[in-house]
C-alpha positions as CSV (number, residue, x, y, z in Angstrom):
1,X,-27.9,-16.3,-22.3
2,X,-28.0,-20.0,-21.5
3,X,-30.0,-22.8,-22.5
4,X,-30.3,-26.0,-21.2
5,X,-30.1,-28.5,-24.3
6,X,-28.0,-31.0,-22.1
7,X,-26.1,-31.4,-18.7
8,X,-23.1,-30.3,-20.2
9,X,-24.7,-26.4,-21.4
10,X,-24.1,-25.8,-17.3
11,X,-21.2,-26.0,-15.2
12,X,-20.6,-28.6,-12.7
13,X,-21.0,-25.8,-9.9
14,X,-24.3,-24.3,-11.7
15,X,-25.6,-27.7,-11.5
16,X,-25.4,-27.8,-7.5
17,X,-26.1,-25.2,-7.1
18,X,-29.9,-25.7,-9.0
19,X,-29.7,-28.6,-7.1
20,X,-29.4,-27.1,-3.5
21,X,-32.5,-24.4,-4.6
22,X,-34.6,-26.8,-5.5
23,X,-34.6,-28.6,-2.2
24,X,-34.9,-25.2,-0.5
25,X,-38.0,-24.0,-3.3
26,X,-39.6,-26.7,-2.1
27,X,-39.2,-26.8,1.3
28,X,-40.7,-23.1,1.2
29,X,-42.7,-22.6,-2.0
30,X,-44.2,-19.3,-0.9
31,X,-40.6,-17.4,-1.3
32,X,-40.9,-18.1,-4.6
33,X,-44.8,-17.0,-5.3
34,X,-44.0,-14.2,-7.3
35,X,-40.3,-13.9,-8.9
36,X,-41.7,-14.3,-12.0
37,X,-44.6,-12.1,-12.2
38,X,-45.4,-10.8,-15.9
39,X,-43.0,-13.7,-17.1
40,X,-44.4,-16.3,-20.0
41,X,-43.1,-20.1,-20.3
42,X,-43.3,-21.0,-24.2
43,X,-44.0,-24.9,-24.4
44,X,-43.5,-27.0,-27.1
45,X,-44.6,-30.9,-27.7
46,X,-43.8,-32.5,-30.4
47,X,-44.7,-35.6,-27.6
48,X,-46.8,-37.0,-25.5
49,X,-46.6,-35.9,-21.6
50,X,-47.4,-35.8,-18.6
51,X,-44.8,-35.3,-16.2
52,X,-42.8,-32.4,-18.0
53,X,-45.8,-30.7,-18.9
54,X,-48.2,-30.6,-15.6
55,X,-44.7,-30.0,-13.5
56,X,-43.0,-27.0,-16.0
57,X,-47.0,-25.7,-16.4
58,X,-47.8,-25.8,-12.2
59,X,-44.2,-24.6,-12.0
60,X,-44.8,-21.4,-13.9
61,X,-47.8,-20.6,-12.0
62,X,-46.4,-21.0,-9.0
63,X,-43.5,-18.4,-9.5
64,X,-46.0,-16.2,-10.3
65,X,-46.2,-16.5,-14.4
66,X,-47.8,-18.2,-17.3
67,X,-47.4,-20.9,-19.1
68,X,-48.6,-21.5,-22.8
69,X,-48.9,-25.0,-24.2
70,X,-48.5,-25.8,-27.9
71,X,-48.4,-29.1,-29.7
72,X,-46.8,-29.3,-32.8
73,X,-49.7,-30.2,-34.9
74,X,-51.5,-27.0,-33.9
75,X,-48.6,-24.8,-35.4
76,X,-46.3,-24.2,-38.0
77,X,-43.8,-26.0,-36.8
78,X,-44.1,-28.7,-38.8
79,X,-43.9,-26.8,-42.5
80,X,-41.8,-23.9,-41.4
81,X,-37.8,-23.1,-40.6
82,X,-37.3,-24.4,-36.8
83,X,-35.1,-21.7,-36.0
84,X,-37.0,-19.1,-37.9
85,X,-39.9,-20.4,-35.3
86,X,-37.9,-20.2,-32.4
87,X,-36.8,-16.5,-33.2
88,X,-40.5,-15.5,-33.5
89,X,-41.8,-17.7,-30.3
90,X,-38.7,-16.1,-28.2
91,X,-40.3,-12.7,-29.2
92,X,-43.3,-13.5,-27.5
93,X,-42.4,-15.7,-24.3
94,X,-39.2,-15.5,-21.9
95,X,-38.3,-18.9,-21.8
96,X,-39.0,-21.7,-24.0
97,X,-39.6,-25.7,-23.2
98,X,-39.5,-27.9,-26.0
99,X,-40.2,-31.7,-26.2
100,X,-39.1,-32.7,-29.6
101,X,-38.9,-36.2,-31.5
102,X,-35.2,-35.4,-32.5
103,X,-32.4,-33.5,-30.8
104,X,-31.5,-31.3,-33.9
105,X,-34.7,-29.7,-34.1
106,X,-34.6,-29.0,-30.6
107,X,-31.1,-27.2,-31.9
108,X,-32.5,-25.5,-34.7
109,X,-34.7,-24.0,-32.2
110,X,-32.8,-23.0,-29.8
111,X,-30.2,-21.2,-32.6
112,X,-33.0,-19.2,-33.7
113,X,-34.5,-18.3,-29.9
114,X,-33.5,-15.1,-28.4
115,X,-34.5,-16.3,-24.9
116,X,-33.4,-19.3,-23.1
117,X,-34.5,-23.0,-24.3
118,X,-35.0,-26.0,-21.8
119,X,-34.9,-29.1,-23.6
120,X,-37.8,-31.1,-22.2
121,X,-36.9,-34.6,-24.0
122,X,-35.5,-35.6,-27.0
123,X,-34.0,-38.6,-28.5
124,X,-30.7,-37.9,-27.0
125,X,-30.7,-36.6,-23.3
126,X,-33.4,-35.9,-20.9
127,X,-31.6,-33.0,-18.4
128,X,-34.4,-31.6,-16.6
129,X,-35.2,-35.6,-15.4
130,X,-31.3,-36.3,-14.4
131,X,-31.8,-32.9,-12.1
132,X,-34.8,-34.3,-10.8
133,X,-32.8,-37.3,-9.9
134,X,-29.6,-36.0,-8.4
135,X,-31.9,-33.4,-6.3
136,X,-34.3,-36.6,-5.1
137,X,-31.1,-38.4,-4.1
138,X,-29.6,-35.3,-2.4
139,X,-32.7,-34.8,-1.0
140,X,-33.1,-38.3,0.6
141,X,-29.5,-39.1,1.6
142,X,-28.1,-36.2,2.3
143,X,-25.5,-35.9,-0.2
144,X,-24.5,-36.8,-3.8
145,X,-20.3,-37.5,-3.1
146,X,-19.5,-41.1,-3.4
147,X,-22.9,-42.4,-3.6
148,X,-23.3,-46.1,-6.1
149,X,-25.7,-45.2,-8.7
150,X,-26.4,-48.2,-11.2
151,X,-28.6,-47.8,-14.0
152,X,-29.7,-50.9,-15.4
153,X,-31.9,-52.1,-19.0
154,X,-30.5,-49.5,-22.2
155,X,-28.8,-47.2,-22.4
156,X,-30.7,-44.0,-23.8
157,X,-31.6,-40.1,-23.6
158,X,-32.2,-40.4,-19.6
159,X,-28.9,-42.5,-18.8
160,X,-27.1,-39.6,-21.1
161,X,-28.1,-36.8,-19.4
162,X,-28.3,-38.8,-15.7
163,X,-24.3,-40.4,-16.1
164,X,-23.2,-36.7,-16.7
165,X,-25.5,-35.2,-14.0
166,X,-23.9,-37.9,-11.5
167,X,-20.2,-37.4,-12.3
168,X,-21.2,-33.6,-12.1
169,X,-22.1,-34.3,-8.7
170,X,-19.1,-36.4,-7.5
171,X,-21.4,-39.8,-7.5
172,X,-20.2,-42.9,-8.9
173,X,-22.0,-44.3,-12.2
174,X,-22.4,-47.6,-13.2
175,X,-24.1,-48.1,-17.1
176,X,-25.2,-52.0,-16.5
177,X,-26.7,-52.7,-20.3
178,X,-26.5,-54.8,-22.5
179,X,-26.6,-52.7,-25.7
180,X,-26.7,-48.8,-26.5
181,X,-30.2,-47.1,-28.1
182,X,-28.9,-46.8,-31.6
183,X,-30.7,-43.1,-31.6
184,X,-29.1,-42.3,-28.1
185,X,-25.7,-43.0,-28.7
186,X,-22.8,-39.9,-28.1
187,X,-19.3,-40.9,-28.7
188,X,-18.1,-37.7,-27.0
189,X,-20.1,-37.5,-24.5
190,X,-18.9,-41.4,-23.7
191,X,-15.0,-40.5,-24.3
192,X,-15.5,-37.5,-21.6
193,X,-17.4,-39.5,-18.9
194,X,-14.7,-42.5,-19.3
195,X,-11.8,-40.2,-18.7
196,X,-13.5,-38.9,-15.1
197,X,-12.8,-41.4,-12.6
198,X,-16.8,-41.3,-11.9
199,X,-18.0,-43.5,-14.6
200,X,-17.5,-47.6,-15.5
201,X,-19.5,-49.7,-17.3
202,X,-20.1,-53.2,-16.1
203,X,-22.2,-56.0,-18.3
204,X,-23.3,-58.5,-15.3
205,X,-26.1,-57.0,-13.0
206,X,-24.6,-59.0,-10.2
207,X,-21.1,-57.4,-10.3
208,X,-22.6,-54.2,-11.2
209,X,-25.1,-54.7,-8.1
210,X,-22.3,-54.3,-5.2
211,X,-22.6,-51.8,-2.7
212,X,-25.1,-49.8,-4.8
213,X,-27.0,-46.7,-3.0
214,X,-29.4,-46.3,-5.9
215,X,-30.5,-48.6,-8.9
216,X,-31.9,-46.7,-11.8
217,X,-33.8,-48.3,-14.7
218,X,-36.4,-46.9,-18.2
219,X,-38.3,-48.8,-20.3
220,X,-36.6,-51.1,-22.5
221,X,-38.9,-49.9,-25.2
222,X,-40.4,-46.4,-25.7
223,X,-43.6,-45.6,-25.5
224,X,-44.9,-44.6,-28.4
225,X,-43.8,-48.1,-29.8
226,X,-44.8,-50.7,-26.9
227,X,-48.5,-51.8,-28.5
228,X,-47.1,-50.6,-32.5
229,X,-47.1,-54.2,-34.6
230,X,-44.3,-52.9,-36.8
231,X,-42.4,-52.9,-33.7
232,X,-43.7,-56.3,-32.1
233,X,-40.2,-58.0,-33.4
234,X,-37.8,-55.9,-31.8
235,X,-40.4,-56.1,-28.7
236,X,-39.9,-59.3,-28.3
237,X,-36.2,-59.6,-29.1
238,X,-35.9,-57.0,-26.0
239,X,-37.6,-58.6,-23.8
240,X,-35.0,-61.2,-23.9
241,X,-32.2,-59.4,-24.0
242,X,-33.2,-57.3,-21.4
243,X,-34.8,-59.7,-19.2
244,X,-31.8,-60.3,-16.9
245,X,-31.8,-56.6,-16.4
246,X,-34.9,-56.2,-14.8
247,X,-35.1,-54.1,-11.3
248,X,-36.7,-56.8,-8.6
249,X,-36.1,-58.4,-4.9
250,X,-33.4,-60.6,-6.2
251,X,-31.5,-57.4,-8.0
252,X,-31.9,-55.3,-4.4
253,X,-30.6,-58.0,-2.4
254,X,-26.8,-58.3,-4.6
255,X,-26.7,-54.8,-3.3
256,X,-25.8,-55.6,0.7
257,X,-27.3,-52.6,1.7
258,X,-30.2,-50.4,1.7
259,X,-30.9,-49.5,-2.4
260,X,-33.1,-46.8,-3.7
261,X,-34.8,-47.6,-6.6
262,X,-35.6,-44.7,-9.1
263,X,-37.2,-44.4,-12.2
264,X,-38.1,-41.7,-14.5
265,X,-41.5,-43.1,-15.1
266,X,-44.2,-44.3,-16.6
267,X,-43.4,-47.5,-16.2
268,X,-43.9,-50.9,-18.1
269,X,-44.3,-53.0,-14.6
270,X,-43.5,-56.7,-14.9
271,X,-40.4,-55.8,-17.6
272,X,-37.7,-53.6,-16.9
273,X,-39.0,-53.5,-13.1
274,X,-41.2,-55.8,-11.3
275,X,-44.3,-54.0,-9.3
276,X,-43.7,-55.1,-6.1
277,X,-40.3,-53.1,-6.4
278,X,-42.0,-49.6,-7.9
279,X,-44.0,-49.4,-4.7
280,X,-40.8,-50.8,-2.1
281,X,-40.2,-48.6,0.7
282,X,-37.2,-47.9,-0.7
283,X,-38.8,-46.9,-3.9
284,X,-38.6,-43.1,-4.4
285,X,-40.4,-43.0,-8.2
286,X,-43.1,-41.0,-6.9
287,X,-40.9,-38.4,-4.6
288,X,-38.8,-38.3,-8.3
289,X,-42.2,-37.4,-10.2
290,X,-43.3,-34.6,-7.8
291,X,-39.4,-33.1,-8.0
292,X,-39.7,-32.6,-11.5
293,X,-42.2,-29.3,-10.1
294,X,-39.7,-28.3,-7.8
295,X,-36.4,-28.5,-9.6
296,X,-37.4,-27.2,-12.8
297,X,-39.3,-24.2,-11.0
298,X,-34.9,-23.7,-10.0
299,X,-33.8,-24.0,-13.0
300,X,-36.3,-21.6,-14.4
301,X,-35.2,-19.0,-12.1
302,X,-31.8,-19.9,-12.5
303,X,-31.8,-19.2,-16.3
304,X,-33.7,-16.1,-15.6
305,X,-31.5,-14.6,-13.3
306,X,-34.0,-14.8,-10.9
307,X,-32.2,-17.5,-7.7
């Protein structure tokens, strides 16, 4: 059994080969109408959504099964042992999806579940986005190998899982930040990407900008906190820091050639990207947000034995 807590709970080859599924899933959706008749998704939100659950709940139902959606204030999960929860969930479902505020409840889970676990979001990686994203650039330029993918603004859960997802796939990564997420940072994670020959990390946006095939960028501040006063200081402070670091025309045109610009969405438009650039022709936000359906419908199949 496998789960999918991070990038790194697959191989390299697994991860193509998801990849290469989901671009065929959704060029022909109807192959896939019923492999997993009779089968029950388990998903759990500790979070707000809307992109993981609508695209893991449509993606259920379009292979055929059923999805259930809890949030954690309507069970125990809260009050009782995580992984004593996840051992009586796994009993009931065939797969579980959990969005949780902290990674080691999402492993507490997962080492009580006797069926495999997707991690939907935590503070630490985001996997099921950084397949989304290699798939939506395989999708669009052919290939993966080689290609200039910078990611710009902090560095958090979705540059985690999206550095490793890109060295996976032979691109080149570029972390272009000014400072780490304090909650997102992994030393081992960092030491292993550093010794590829995929990854570098480069402080000015215009050095980092060079011959890039794709700009990546996230809010500079998470949701949940953008509009909380306690968290108006560090707002502000941010917004500063981070200001040279925002996606726009100027950014594109260091590049010297065409540049798609990705983000994981939503977006806080007029900070870490302007609008004009979310809706460029070279924008592919949107194409990433509808290939969250079709790449996670893969990886479901994938983890139940079911390409």
């Amino acid at each position: 059994m496998t789960d999918f807590l991070s990038v790194r709970d697959v191989s390299a080859e697994d991860f193509t080969t998801i990849i290469d599924m989901a671009i065929k899933i959704k060029q022909n959706p109807q192959l896939w109408s019923d492999r997993l008749k009779g089968k029950t998704l388990g998903m759990i939100f500790q979070k707000t959504s809307t992109r993981t659950r609508f695209s893991f709940e449509v993606g259920m139902t379009q292979l055929g099964g059923h999805a259930i959606f809890a949030q954690n204030q309507h069970t125990q999960l809260g009050i009782a042992d995580m992984a004593d929860e996840g051992k009586v969930i796994s009993r009931y479902v065939d797969l579980i999806m959990a969005r949780m505020t902290h990674n080691r409840d999402l492993v507490a889970l997962a080492d009580g579940a006797e069926v495999p676990v997707i991690n939907g979001c935590d503070e630490l990686y985001h996997p099921a986005q950084a397949l989304t994203d290699l798939m939506t650039i395989k999708e669009t330029l052919g290939h993966t190998e080689d290609v200039k993918i910078v990611y710009l603004g902090i560095a958090n859960n979705v540059s985690n899982s999206l550095s490793m997802a890109s060295v996976y796939s032979r691109a080149h990564f570029v972390l272009c930040v000014p400072e780490f997420d304090p909650p997102a940072i992994d030393e081992e994670q960092l030491d292993i990407l550093r010794d590829t020959g995929y990854y570098e990390e480069i402080a000015d946006p215009a050095v980092a900008m060079k011959g890039a095939d794709v700009v990546y960028t996230d809010t500079w501040i998470n949701m949940e906190y953008f509009d909380d006063p306690a968290f108006a200081e560090e707002k502000e402070r941010r917004i500063t820091t981070f200001g040279p670091y925002q996606v726009n025309e100027a950014l594109l045109n260091l590049s010297g050639r065409r540049t798609l610009v990705m983000h994981c969405l939503p977006a806080h438009k007029g900070y870490e990207v302007n609008e004009t650039v979310l809706y460029h022709p070279d924008s592919v936000a949107f194409e990433q947000a509808e290939n969250r359906l079709h790449a996670q419908k893969a990886l479901m199949l994938w983890l139940l034995g079911e390409l």
